[in-house]
N, C-alpha and C positions, 0 to 999 in steps of 0.2 A: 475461450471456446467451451463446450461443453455444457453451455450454461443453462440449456433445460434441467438437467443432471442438478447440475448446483442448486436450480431454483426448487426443485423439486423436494431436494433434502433441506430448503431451510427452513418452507414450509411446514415440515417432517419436525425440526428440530423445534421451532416458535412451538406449535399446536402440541408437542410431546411433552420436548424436553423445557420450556420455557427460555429460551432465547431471544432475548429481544434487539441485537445489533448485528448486522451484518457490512461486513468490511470489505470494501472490494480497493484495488491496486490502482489508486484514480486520484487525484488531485485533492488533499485536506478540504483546501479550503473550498473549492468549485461545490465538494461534496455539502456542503451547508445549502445550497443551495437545494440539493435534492431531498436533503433531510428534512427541511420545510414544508416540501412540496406534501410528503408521505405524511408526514405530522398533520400540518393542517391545512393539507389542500391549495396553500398559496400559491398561485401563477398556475399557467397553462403548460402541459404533458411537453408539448413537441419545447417548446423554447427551455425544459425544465432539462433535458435529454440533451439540446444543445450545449447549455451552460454548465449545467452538474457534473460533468465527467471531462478528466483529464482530455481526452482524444477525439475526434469523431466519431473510430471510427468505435468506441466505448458505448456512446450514447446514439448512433445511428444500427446498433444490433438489437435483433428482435428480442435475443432474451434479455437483455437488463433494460428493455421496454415494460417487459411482461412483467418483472421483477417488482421495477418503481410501481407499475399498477397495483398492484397484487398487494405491494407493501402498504399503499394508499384505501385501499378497499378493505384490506383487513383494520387500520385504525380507523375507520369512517360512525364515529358513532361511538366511541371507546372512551374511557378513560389517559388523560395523560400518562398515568403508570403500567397501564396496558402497552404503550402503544411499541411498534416495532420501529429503530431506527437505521435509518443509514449515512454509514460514514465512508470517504475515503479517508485511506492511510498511508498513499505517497507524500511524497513533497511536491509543492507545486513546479516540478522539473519535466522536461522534455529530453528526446533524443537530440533536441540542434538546442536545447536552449535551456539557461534556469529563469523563471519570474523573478523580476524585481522583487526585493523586500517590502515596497507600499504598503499592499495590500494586508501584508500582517503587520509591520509594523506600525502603521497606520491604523490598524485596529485596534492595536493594543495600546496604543498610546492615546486614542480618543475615548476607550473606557477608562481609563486611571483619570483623563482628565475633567469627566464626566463626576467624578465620585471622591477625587482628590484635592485637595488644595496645590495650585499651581506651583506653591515654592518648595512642595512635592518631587515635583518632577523634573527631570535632568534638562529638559529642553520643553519652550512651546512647537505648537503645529507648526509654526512659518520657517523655524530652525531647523523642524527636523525635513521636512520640504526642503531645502537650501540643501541640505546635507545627502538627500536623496539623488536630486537632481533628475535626468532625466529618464524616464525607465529605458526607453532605447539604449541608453548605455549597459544595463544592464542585462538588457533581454540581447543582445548581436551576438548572430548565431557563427559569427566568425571567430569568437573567444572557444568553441570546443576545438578548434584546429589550431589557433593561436592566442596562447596566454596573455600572448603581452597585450594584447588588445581587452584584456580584462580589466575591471574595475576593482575587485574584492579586496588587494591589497594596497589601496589608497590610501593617504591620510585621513579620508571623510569617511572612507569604509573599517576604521579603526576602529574611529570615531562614531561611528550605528552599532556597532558589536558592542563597546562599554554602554553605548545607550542602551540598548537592545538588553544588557545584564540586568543596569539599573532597573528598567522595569517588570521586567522578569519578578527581581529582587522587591518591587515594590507589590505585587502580585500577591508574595510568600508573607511579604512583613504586615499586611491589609489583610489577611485569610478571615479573621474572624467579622471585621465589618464587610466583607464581599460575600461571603459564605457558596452557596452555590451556583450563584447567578455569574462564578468566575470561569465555568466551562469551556464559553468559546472565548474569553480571554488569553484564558491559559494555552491551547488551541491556537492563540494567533502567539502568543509568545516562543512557544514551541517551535512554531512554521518559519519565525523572523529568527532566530538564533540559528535553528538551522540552513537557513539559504545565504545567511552570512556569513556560517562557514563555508558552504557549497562552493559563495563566489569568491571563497578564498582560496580555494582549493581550484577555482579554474583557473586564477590567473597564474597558479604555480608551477616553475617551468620546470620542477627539478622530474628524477624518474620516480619519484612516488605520486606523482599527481593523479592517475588514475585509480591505484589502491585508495589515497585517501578520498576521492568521489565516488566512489563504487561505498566505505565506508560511512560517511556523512551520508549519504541517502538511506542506507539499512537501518543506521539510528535513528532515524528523523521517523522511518516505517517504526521501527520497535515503539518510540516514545506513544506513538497516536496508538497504537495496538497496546500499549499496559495502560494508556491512559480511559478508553475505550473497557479497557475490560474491570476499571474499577466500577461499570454502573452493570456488569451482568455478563454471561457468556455471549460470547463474541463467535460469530463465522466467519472468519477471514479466507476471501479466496484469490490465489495471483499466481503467479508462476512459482512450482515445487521447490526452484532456485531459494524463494524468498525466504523460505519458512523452514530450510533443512537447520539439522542442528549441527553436522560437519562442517567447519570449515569451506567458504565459497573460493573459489581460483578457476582463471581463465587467465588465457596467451593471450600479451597484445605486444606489434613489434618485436617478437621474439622474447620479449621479457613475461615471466610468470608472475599473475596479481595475486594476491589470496587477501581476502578481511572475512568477518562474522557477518553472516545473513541478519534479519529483524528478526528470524524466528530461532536463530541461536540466543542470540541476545536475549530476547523474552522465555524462551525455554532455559536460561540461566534464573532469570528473576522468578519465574510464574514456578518449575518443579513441575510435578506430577499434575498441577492444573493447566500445561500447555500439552496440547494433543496434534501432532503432526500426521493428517492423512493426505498421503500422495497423491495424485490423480497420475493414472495413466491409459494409456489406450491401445487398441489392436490395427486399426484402420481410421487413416483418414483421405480416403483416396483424389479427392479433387486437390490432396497435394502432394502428393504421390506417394504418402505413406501404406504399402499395400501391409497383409497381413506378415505379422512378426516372422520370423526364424521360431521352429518349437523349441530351440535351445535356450533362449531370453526369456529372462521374467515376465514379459507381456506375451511370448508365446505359447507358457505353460500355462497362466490364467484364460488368453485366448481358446483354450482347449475345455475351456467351463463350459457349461452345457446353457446357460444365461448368457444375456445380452449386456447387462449390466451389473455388477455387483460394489458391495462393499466389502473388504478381506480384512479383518483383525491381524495382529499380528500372528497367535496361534492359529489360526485359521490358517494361513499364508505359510506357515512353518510345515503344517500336514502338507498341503498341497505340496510344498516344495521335494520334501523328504530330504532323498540324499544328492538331491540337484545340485550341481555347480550351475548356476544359469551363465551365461555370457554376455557381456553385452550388446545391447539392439541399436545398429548405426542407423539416422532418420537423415533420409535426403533431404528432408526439407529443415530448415534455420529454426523453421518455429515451435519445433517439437524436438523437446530434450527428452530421450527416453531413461528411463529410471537405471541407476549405477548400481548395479549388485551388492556393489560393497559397501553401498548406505542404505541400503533398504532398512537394515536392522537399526538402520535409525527413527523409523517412521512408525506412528500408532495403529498403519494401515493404509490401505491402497482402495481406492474408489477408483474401476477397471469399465471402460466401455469398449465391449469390443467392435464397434464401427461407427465411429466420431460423425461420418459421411452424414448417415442417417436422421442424425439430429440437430431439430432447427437451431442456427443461431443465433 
């Protein structure tokens, strides 16, 4: 949500500060699709909105309509080195479902063999086909409820994970004849190692099955976000969850999870060049979020004399003074309000105070 806001500052950020990638919470690979589209015009808006984004309901919102446009009309006429791109930086995962490995392993193994000698390679196309088998097996959305009905610890699913290394492996040992043209290779090797583990981690019935898929997914985000930000500054935006640098934990069944976010991970590796700004807000009332308590972080900001702001940390520190703020309970699921006691984790807070108001 918000996402006038977002579009607004990365405009802000491209045109200023020279940014040229912006990362949104959406499907890797779906996301090649829309990078295209912005790049060089390929294929048509609505079917580009259908396909490029993990969700519908992603790609049927006005603002990351407005966005891909926006992105598309600023490269129209530019330089390759100019141009702005966009990536997602999930893993091709759903709430009922992980994809099949196909699609990346199947990329990645048709560029090596593309540029390889065959006795190269751990396997031909038809072996590794055989080895896949059908993607319905691995897309059945009855493996999040029940493991056993998973595939990922199978003899064949072993058996794609060492494949899956080898060409990784042959990726790394080829660097100097592939040179830069290994992007989306690397990119499909990344997405297939990771959904390998995923679907390893579904079919596992022990009680860390949840912590380690909660973790395989933040890594699989981390990898595409350091990988992403080796070509320039990166805007990544998704839920405050993803990108905190504290420790993540949530209840389920009564047991407590805890792993590292993507943006703990990458705020290990990047240092002082990863910058965590929060997003939070005052009102969203068509879901029943009315205005905060003044005792909450978002009630003392809601008390700015602005409609929208962006807060530094020292900025945030004046305002606060000798506040204890409290925490702010949101009736609705979809809005986590900010934890007092990680704020001082954050480079800052991008603050609107009535969400209602702005298109989405």
């Amino acid at each position: 949500m918000l996402l006038g806001v977002r579009n607004s500052l990365f405009r802000e950020l491209v045109e200023l500060e020279g940014y040229r990638t912006v990362a949104l919470e959406s499907d890797c690979l779906a996301g090649l699709v829309t990078d295209r589209y912005v790049t060089t015009g390929e294929g048509d808006l609505d079917e580009v909105m259908e396909r490029g984004f993990s969700h519908h309901e992603l790609g049927a919102g006005a603002g990351n309509r407005a966005l891909v446009r926006w992105m598309r009309d600023y490269n129209e006429g530019r330089p390759a080195a100019e141009w702005v791109r966009f990536a997602g930086f999930d893993g091709p995962l759903e709430m009922t479902h992980a994809a099949s490995p196909r699609h990346a392993l199947g990329g990645l193994h048709g560029y090596l063999a593309a540029r390889l000698s065959p006795s190269r390679l751990p396997c031909d196309a038809e072996a590794l086909d055989r080895l896949l088998g059908g993607d319905e097996r691995w897309t059945n959305p009855a493996v999040m409820r029940d493991p056993a009905q998973g595939v990922g610890r199978t003899g064949a699913a072993r058996e794609l994970r060492l494949i899956a290394d080898d060409l990784v492996g042959l990726l790394d040992m080829h660097e100097p004849q592939l040179g830069g043209d290994a992007e989306r290779a690397r990119l499909f090797g990344r997405t297939a190692v990771g959904l390998l583990r995923y679907h390893h981690w579904l079919a596992d019935t022990s009680p860390a099955r949840w912590e380690g898929l909660a973790g395989v997914r933040a890594s699989m985000m981390a990898a595409n976000l350091l990988a992403l930000a080796e070509r320039g500054p990166v805007l990544a935006h998704a839920h405050n969850g993803h990108f905190q640098r504290h420790q993540s934990g949530m209840q389920m069944g009564g047991r407590p999870l805890e792993w590292w976010s993507a943006g703990a991970v990458v705020s290990g590796r990047l240092g002082p060049e990863y910058a965590f700004v929060a997003t939070a807000l005052g009102e969203l009332r068509h879901r029943g979020v009315e205005a905060p308590p003044p005792d909450t972080i978002e009630g003392i900001l809601y008390a700015l004399p602005q409609d929208n702001a962006v807060v530094g940390t020292a900025e945030l520190a004046a305002i606060l003074g000798d506040a204890a703020p409290v925490p702010r309970v949101s009736p609705w699921y979809g809005y986590a309000p900010l934890d007092p006691a990680h704020v001082g984790g954050t480079d800052g807070i991008v603050f609107v105070k009535d969400a209602s108001a702005i298109p989405r």
